[in-house]
KEFILO-358647 format. One line per 4 residues: number of its first residue (from 1); for each residue x, y, z of C-alpha. Coordinates in pm, whole numbers, plus 32768, in hexadecimal, padded with zeros to 4 digits. Example, Ala and Ser with C-alpha at 12.3 -4.5 7.8 and 13.67 -1.06 7.14 Angstrom:
# residues 2
1 = 84CE 7E3E 830C; 8557 7F96 82CA .
END
This chain:
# residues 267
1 = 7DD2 82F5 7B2B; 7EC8 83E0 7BC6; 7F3D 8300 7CC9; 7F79 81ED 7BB7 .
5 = 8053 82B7 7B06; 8127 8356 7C05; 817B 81E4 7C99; 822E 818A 7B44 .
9 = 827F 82DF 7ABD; 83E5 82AC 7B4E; 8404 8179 7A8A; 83A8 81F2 7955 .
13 = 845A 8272 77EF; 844F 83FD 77B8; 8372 83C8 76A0; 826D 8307 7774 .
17 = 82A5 8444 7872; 824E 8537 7774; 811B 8467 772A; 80C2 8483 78B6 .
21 = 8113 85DB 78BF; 804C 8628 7788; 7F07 856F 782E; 7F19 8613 7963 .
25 = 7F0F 8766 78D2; 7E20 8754 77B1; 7D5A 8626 7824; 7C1D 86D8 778A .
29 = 7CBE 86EC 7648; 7D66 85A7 7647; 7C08 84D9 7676; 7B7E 854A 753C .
33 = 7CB2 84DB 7489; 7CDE 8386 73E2; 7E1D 82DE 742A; 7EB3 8367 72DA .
37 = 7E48 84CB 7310; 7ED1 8494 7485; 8052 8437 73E3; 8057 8552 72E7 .
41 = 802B 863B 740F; 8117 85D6 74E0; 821B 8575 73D4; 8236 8417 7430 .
45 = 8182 82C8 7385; 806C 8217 73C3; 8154 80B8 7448; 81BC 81A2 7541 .
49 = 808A 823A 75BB; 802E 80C8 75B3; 813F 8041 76AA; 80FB 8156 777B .
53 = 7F96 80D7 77AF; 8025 7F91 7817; 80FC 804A 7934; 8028 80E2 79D4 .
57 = 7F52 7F7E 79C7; 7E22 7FDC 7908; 7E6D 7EF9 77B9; 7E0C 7FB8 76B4 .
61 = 7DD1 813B 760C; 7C36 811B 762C; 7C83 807A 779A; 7D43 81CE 77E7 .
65 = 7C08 82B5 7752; 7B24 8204 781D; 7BF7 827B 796B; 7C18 83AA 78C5 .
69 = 7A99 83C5 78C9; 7A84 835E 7A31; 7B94 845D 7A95; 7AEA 8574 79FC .
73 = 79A2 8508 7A7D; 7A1A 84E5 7BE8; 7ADD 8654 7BB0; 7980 86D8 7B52 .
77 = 789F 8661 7C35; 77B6 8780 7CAA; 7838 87DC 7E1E; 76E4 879F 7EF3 .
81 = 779B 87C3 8027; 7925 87D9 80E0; 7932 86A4 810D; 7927 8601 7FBA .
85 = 7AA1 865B 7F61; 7B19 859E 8096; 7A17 8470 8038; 7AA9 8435 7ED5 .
89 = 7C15 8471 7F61; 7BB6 8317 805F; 7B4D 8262 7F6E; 7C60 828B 7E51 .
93 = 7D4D 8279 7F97; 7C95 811A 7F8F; 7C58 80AD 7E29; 7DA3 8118 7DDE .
97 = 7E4C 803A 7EF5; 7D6A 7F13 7EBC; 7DE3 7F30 7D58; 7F74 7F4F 7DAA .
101 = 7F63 7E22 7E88; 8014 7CFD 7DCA; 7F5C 7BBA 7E1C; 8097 7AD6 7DDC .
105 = 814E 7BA6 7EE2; 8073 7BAC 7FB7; 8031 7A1E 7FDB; 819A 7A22 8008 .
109 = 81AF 7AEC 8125; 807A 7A3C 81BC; 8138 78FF 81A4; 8258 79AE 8236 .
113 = 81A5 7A3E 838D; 80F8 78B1 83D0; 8264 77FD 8376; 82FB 7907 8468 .
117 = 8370 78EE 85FA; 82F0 7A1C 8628; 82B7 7B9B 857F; 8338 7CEE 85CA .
121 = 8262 7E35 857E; 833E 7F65 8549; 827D 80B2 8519; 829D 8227 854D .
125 = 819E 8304 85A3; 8050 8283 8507; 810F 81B7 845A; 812A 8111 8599 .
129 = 7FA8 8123 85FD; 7F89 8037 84D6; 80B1 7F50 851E; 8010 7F33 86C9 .
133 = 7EC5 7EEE 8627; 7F6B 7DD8 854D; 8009 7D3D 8665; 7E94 7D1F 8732 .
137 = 7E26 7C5B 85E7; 7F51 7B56 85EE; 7F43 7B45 8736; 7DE4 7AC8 872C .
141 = 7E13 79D2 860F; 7F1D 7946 8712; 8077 79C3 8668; 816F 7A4D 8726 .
145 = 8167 7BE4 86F4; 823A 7D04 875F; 823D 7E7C 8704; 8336 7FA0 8734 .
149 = 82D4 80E5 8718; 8400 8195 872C; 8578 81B1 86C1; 8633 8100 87CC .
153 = 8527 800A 8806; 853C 7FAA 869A; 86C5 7FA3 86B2; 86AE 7EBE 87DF .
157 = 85B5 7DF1 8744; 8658 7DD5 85E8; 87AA 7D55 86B5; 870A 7BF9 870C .
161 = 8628 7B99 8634; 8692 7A65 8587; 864B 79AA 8455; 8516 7909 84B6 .
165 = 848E 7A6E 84D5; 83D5 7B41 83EB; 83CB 7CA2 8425; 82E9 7DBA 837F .
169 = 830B 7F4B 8387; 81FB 8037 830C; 825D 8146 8284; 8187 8254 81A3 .
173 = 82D5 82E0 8108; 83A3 81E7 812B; 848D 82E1 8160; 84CA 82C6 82E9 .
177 = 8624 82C9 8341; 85C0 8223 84AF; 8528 810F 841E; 85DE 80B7 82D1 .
181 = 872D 80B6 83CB; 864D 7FA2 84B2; 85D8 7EE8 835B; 8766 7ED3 8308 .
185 = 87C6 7E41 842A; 8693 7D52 844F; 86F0 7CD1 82DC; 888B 7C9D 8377 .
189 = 87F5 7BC3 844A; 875B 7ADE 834F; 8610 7B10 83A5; 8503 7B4F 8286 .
193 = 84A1 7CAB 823C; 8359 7D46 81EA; 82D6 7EA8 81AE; 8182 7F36 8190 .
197 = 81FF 807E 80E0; 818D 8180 7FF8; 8297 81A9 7ECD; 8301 8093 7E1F .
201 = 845B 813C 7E07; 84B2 81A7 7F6F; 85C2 812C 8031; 84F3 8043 80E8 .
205 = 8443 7FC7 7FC4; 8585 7F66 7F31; 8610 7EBF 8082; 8513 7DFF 80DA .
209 = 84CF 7C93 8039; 837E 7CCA 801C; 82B8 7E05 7FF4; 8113 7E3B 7FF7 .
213 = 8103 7F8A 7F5B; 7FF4 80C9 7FE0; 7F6C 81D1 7F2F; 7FCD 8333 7F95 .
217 = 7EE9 841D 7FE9; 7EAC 857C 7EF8; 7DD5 86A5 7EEF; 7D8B 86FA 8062 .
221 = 7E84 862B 80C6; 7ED0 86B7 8233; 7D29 8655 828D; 7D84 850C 8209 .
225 = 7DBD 83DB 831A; 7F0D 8359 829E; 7E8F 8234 8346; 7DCB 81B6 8247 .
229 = 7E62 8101 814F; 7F54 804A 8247; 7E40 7FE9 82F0; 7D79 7F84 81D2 .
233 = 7EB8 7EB8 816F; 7ED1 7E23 82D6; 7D6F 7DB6 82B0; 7DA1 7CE9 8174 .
237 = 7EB0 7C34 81E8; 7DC9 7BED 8311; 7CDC 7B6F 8239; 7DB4 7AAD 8144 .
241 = 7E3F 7A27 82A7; 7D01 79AC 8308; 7CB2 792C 81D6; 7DBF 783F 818E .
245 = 7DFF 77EA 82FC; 7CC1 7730 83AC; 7D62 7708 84E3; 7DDC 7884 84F1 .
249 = 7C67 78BA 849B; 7BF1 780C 85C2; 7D0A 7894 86A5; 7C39 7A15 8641 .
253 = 7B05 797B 8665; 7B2F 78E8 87CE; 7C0A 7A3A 885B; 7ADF 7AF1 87CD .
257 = 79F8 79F8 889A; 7AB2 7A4A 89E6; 7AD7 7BB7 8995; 7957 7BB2 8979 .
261 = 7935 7AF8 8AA8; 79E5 7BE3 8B5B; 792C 7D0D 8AEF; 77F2 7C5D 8B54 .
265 = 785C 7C1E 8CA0; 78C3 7D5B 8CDA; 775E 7E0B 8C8E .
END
């Protein structure tokens, strides 16, 4: 629930902020409330509490009481062993990005990477574990497939790409200085820009022509494998790739065939 909110909090009016704030310090309060009750105590009315339901994408007041329930629920759940904190923090990671990812966007950018000459892969750090792994997939659906890993291979890269290109970063922040600096002059060159990125508002977000968002990660967030929801993201445009493309499909099919080969051979 949190993650939903903090991807549109930016975007919202400060009396749907005071309704966020409100839930996320007196959610136990708030979930016996009805939506009238809710209003009175926050001074604001129930249309309002109403939109803001509808911004953070769960439709209506009962809609937002339900996750509410499931919140609390997942808060509470008896701690049996270490382990379980880090378990519900993976999955939310992936719920949460599964959830963020706009279908019509992505389509488009799947229909961008087949129509292309060829794609770049820009990423820092693991940021850029994702991006190499991205480029092993492409490469064995038969698409042309770079990746830079670092500053002034991005720069050089960024300088000749064309207009038949499409190039992606992946970014968790969004934030990188490195890479938005490579996106900017990759877009100067006419080439179409994509971003696998974690807020909806970064620079890179806003650079890019299209954008797959990622959930961030909370809670223990330095055990977490920023990883994750890029590659989660990677692996449904894989998918979607795969699935509207029967000759990319076969392309992955057949390198998987040799790759097995190999392996069998070599045993």
């Amino acid at each position: 629930m949190w993650e939903q909110i903090k991807h549109v909090y930016s975007e919202m009016t400060g009396s749907e902020k005071k309704i966020a704030d409100y839930l996320m310090a007196n959610m136990n309060e708030a979930i016996e409330m009805n939506i009238t009750d809710l209003a009175n105590a926050i001074a604001t009315s129930p249309g309002t509490i109403t939109r803001f339901c509808k911004k953070i994408g769960v439709g209506s007041y009962s809609s937002l009481k339900l996750m509410m329930q499931k919140t609390l629920t997942e808060t509470n759940l008896p701690q049996t062993t270490s382990l379980e904190p880090m378990q519900r923090s993976y999955i939310e990671l992936i719920q949460t990005t599964a959830h963020l990812i706009d279908q019509d966007e992505l389509l488009a950018i799947c229909k961008e990477i087949t129509s292309s000459r060829s794609v770049h892969l820009y990423g820092l750090g693991n940021a850029g574990l994702v991006a190499q792994e991205m480029e092993y997939r492409l490469r064995r659906m038969g698409l042309l497939a770079t990746t830079a890993f670092d500053s002034h291979s991005m720069v050089m890269d960024a300088s000749i790409v064309t207009s038949e290109d499409v190039v992606i970063a992946f970014s968790n922040s969004g934030e990188s200085r490195e890479v938005v600096q490579a996106m900017q002059l990759a877009k100067e060159s006419g080439c179409t820009t994509v971003a696998f990125v974690g807020y909806q508002h970064s620079p890179l977000a806003e650079l890019v022509d299209y954008r797959l968002l990622t959930a961030g990660a909370s809670g223990e967030a330095f055990l977490i494998n920023t990883q994750l929801p890029l590659l989660f993201t990677a692996d449904a445009v894989t998918k979607t790739l795969m699935e509207t493309n029967e000759a990319l499909k076969a392309h992955y099919l057949q390198t998987l065939k040799a790759l097995d080969r190999l392996k069998e051979r070599s045993e």
